[in-house]
N, C-alpha and C positions, 0 to 999 in steps of 0.2 A: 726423306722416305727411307724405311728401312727393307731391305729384299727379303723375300720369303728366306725362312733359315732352312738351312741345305739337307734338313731331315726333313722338312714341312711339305705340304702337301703342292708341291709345282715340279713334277716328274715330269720330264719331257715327253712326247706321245707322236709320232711319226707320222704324215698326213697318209701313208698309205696304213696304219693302224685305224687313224678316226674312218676311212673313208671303207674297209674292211669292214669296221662294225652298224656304218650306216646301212650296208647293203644284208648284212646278219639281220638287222633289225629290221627290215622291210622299210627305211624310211628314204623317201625318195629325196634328191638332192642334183643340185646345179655346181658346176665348177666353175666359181667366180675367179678374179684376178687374182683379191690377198685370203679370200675368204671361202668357204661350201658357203651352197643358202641351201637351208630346208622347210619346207613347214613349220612352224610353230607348235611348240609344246604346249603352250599355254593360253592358244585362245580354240577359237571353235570345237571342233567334235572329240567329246570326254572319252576318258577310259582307254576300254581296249581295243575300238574299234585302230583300223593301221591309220593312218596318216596319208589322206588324200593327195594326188601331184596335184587336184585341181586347187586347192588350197595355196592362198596367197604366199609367195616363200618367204618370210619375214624373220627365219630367226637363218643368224651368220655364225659359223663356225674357222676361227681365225687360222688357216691353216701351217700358223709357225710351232703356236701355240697350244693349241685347243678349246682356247676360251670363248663361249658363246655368247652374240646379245640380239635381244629379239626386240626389233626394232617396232614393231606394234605394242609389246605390254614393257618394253625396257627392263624385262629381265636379265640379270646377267651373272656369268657366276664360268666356274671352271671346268674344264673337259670332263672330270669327276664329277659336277654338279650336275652335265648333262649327263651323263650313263645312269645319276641315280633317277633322276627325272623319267627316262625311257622305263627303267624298272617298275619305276613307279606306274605308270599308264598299264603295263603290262597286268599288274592288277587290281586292273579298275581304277585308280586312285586319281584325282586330280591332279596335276603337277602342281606344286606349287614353285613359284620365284624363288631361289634361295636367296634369303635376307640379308640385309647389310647389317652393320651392328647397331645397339639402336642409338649410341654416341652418335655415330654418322649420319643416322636419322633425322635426329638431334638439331646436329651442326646444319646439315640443309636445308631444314625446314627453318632454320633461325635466317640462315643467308637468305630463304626466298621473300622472309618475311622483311628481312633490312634490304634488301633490293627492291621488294615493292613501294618501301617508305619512297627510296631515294626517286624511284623512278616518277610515284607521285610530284613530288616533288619539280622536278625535272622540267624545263618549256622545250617545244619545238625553236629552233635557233630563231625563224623567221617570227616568232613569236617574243621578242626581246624588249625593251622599252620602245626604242627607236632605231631606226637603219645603222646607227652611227655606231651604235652597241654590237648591233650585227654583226655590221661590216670587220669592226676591229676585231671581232671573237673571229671570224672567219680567217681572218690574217694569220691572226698569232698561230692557229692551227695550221697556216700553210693551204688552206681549203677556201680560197677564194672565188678558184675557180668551180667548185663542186655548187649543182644548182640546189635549189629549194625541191623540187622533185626528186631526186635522188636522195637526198638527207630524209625525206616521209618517205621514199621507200624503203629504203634501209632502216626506217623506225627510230635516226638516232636524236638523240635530247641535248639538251644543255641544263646543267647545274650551276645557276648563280654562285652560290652561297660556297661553292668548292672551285669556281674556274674550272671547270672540267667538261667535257664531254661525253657522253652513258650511251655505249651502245646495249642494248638488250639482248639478250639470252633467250629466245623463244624457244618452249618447248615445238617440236617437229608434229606431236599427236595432234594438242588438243590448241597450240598458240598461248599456252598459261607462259607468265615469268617465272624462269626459274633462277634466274642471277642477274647479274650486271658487268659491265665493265668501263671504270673511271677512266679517262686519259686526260692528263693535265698538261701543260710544257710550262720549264722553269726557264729561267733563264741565265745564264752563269756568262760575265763579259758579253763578248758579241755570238755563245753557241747556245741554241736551241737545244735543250732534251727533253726528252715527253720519258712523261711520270704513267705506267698504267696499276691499277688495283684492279684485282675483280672480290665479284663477290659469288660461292662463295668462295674460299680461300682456292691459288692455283692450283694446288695437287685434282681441285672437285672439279673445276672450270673447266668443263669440256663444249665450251659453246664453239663449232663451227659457223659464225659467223658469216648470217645469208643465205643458213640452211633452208629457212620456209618457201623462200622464195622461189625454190629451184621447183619446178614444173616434171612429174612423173616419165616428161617425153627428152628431158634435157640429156645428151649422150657427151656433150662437149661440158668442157668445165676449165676457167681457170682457177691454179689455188695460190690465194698470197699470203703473206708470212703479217697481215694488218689489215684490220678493219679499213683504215682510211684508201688503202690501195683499191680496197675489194669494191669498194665507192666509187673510186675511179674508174677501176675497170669496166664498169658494168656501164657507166658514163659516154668514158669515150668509145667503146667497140659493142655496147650491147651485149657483152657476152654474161654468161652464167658465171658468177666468180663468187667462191667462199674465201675466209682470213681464218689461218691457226691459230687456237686459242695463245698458244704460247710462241706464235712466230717461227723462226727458222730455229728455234733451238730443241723443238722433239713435234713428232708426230707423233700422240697417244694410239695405241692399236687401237682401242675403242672406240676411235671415230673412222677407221678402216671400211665397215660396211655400208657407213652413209655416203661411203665414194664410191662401191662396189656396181652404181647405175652407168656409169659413167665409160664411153668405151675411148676417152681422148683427152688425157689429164694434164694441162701444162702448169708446168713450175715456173713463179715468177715472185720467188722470194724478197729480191730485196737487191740492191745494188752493188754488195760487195764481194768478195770473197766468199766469207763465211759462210755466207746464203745460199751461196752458188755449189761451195761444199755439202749445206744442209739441205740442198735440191736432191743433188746425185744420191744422198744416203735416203731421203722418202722416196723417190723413186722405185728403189731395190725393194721397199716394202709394199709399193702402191700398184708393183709387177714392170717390168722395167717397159715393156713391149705397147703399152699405152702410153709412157709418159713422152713429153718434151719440155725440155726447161729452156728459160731465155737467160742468154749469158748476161752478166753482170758487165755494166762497157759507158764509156762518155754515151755513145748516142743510144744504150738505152738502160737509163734513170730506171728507179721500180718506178710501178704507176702512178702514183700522185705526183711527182715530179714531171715523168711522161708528158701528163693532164696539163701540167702546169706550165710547160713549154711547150705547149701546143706540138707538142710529137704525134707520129700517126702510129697509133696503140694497136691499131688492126697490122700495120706493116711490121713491124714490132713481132707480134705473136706469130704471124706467118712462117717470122725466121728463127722461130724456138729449133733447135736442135732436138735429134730423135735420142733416145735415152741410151737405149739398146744399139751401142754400135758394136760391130763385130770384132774379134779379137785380133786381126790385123787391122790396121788403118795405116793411111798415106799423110805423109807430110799436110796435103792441102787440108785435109781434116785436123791436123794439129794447130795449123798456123796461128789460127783462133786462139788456140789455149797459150800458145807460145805468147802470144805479141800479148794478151791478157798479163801471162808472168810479167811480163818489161813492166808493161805499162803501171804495174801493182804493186813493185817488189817491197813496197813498204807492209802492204798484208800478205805477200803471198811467203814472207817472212813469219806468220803464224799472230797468234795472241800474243800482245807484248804485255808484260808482267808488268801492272800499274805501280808497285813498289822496289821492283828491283832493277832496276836502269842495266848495273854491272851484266845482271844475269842477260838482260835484253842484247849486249853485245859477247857476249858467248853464245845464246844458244840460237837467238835471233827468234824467240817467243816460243809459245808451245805449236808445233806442226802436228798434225795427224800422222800417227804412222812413223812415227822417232819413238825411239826407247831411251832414256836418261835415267843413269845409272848413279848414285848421290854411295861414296864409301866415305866411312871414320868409324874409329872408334866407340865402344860403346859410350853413353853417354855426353853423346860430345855437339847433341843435340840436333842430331838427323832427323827425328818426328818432326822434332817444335819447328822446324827449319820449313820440313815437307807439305806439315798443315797449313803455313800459312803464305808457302809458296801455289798452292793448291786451292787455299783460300782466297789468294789476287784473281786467278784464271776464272774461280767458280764463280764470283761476283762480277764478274765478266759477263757470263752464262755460259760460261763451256761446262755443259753436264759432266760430274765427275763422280766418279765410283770410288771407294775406300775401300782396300782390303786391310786391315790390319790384324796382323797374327799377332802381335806381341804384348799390345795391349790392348784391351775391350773398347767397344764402343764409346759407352756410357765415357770412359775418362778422353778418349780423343775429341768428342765429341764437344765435352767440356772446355779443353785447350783453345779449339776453334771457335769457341765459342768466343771466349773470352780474347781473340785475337782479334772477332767479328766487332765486337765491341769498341775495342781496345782499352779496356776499362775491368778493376778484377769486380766483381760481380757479387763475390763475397760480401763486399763492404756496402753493395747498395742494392739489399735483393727483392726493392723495390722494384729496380729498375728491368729484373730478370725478363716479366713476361713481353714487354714492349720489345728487348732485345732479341728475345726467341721468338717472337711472331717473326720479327724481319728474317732472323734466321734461317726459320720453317720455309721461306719462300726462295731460298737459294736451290738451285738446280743440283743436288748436293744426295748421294746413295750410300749407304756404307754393307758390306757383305756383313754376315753376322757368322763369321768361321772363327773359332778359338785353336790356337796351337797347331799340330802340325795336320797338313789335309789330304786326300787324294787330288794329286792333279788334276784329273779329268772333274773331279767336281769343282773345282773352281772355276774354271776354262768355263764350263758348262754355262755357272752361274754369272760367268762375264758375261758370255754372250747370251744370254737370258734377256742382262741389264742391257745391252747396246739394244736389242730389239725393243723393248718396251719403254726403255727413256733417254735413247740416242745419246749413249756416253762417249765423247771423244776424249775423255783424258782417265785413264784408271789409275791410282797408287795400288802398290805393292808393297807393305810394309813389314816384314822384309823377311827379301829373300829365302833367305837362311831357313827360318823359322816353318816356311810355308813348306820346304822342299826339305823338312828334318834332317836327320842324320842318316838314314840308312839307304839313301840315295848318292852318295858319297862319288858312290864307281860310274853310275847311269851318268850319259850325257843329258847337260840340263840344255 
C-alpha cells in the first residue's frame, strides 16, 4: 500500500475543528468512543431542509481522522468529501456517495462474483460423505469440539476440493456475499499452520466476522484476532464476539463504527505476546475507558484452545484487565506483567529475524520502542541489508513503513522484491505477477517523500501510518538525506 503523497489530499483536521463545523452547520451529532455519529447525508430528507436529530444516526465521523462512513448506504470517503457533501445539500442537491475508482469497482464486484462461485460450491461440514470425513476435517482444524449449531450459526462451509474452510463475509444491510475467507492447515514435521486467503484481496477484506449476528441491544462485545476463536466464544460463554479481518496485526479505522454500539469491549487476541501487544494498541483507538483485554498466560489459551481444554471462558473474561489504568500503579498491578516477562523471555525478546540467527543474538529480535542505528560507508550495502532485514520481520507480520529518501520507491520496491522472491525476475517475467500478488499481501507501507523534507511532515505522515495500519516497525533511510544539510547546528 502506498500512503497518501504528503501534498495530497489527507491534511490533518482537529476533532475540535470537525465538531466546530458540525454545530456552524446546524447538523446535530453524538459523541461516540472513536467516532461523531450524525445523521446521514445520504438517505431520507433531500436538499436543504437541516438534518433531523430524530433521524437514525448512521453516518460516523472518525475523530482522529475525519473520515466518514455511513453505515446504512456504506458511503465513505474524507473529511473533504464530507464538507463538499454538506455544500452540496445547502443547495438543493442530492449528495451523492463519493465513488471509488472504477478499477476497484472492478476488482470487487470480480471478488464477490468468485466468492459466490466458491461458496456455491462449499458443504455445511455436517454435510460430508460420512461422519468419518467429518470427524477428521473437524480434528485437523483443532474444532472438535465446536458443535454443528454453532458452525450454521456462524454460516461457516467446507471446501472439498481446497481442504479448507469458508467463512462468509455478509453484508450488515441486506445479508448479500460480499467475499470469503479460505483457511487451510498445512502441515510441516509434527507443526500445524493454517494457511488463510480471502477474497477480495486483504487490503478490500474488511469482513468483521459475526457482524450479522450481533442484536441492535448488544452493549457487551468480545473482539478476537480469528474467526475460529469468535466460534468459540460465542460457544462456551454465550457472548456477542466478532474475529479481525486481519487478526492482531491492524485494526482498520473503517470497521471503528461498527463497534461504536458497544459500551464494554474486551480484547482476546490470541495467546502470545504480540497479541497482547496488538490488544493494548486497538484499545487506544477503540477509547481505552471501555476496553478490557485478557492477558496472554498457561491458564488462559485464546479461545479455541480455552474450548478445547474444557477451561471456564466466562471465568476467563471476568478477569480481563481494565485498559485504562492510571499513571501510578503499585507493584501488585505489575506482578502480572512482571511474572508474564519470566515466564515469556523467549518473545518478550521481540520478533526473532527468520534469516539472521547472528542479529538474533545482538539485538534479541525487533521490540517495539528500540531505535537501531545500521552506519557504513557509502555503498557498502546498508539498503540491500535494511530491505531485507525489514523484509524477515514484514513476512512475519509486523506492519512496516519505509521511508526512503535516497532512492525512489519504484527501485526499493524492486530490490525487495526480488529478495521476496529470491529469484531475479528479470530472467523469468513470467513468473512476476504470481510473485507480486504474494507480495501485494505483505503488511508492507512505503512514504512517497523524495530528498530532503520538513520534519514535522514526516513525523506527521508516520503517525498518520501507525493510526490507520498499526506499523510497529518504520525505516528511515537515511538519516542524512531526510534531515539535509542546513540543520547541521539544530539538535536532531
Amino acid at each position: 500500500g502506498v500512503l497518501p503523497s504528503p501534498d495530497g489530499p489527507a491534511p490533518s483536521v482537529s476533532i475540535t475543528e470537525i465538531r466546530q463545523y458540525l454545530r456552524a452547520q446546524d447538523i446535530p451529532f453524538h459523541d461516540g468512543y472513536s467516532c461523531l455519529h450524525t445523521p446521514s447525508l445520504f438517505t431520507g430528507d433531500r436538499g436543504d431542509q437541516p438534518l433531523s436529530a430524530n433521524a437514525p444516526f448512521t453516518l460516523f465521523i472518525d475523530k482522529t481522522t475525519g473520515s466518514f462512513l455511513c453505515t446504512a448506504t456504506l458511503a465513505e470517503g474524507t473529511w473533504q468529501d464530507f464538507q463538499a457533501n454538506v455544500e452540496m445539500r445547502h443547495h438543493g442537491v442530492t449528495p451523492i456517495p463519493p465513488a471509488s475508482s472504477e478499477e476497484t469497482e472492478e476488482e470487487m464486484r470480480q471478488a464477490r462474483e468468485d466468492a459466490r462461485c466458491i461458496w456455491e460450491r462449499a458443504l455445511p461440514l455436517w454435510e460430508l460423505l460420512d461422519e468419518k470425513e467429518t470427524k477428521e476435517t473437524k480434528a485437523l482444524f483443532g474444532i472438535s469440539q465446536v458443535t454443528d449449531a454453532t458452525l450454521k450459526r456462524f454460516g461457516v462451509r467446507y471446501l472439498r476440493a481446497a481442504r479448507s474452510l469458508v467463512f462468509p463475509w455478509f453484508s450488515p444491510q441486506d445479508a448479500t456475499l460480499k467475499g470469503l475467507k479460505l483457511l487451510r492447515v498445512e502441515k510441516k514435521g509434527g507443526t500445524k499452520t493454517y494457511v488463510e486467503e480471502t477474497l477480495p484481496r486483504f487490503d478490500s477484506y474488511r469482513n468483521l466476522f459475526g457482524l450479522p449476528l450481533i442484536g441492535r441491544r448488544d452493549t457487551e462485545l468480545v473482539l478476537t484476532g480469528w474467526e475460529l476463536d469468535a466460534l468459540a466464544l460465542h460457544q462456551a460463554a454465550g457472548v456477542a464476539s466478532l474475529a479481525l479481518p486481519r487478526g492482531a496485526s491492524s485494526l482498520p479505522p473503517t470497521l471503528l463504527p461498527y463497534l461504536e454500539q458497544f459500551k464494554r469491549i474486551t480484547l482476546w487476541l490470541g495467546e502470545d505476546l504480540r497479541s497482547w501487544e496488538a490488544a493494548k494498541l486497538f484499545a487506544r483507538k477503540l477509547s481505552l475507558k471501555r476496553c478490557s483485554l485478557v492477558r496472554p498466560g498457561n491458564l488462559q489459551p485464546r479461545p479455541l484452545e480455552a474450548l478445547n481444554q474444557g477451561l471456564n471462558v466466562t471465568k476467563i473474561l471476568r478477569s480481563a484487565l481494565l485498559a485504562s489504568h492510571k499513571s501510578i500503579i503499585s507493584f501488585r498491578q505489575l506482578r502480572e506483567e512482571v511474572f508474564g516477562e519470566l515466564v515469556n523471555t523467549e518473545q518478550v525478546s521481540g520478533v526473532k529475524w527468520a534469516r539472521f540467527p547472528e542479529l538474533n543474538k545482538l539485538l534479541k529480535g525487533h521490540r517495539r520502542g528500540e531505535l537501531t542505528i545500521f552506519t557504513g560507508p557509502t555503498g557498502s550495502g546498508k539498503t540491500t541489508f535494511i530491505s531485507e532485514y525489514a523484509l524477515d520481520l514484514c513476512m512475519q507480520g509486523v506492519c512496516t513503513l519505509w521511508g526512503s529518501f535516497e532512492i525512489n520507491n519504484v527501485r526499493l520496491a524492486k530490490i525487495m522484491l526480488t529478495q521476496f522472491a529470491g529469484r531475479r525476475l528479470e530472467d523469468q517475467l513470467e513468473l512476476y505477477d504470481e510473485w507480486a500478488d504474494r507480495f501485494e499481501e505483505l503488511p508492507l507501507y512505503f512514504m512517497t517523500f523524495h530528498g530532503q523534507q520538513n520534519i514535522k511532515t514526516v513525523i506527521d505522515t508516520m503517525q498518520h501510518a501507525v493510526y490507520m495500519y498499526d506499523i510497529t516497525h518504520v525505516v528511515v533511510d537515511n538519516l542524512q538525506f531526510m534531515m539535509g544539510h542546513e540543520h547541521l547546528s539544530v539538535d536532531r
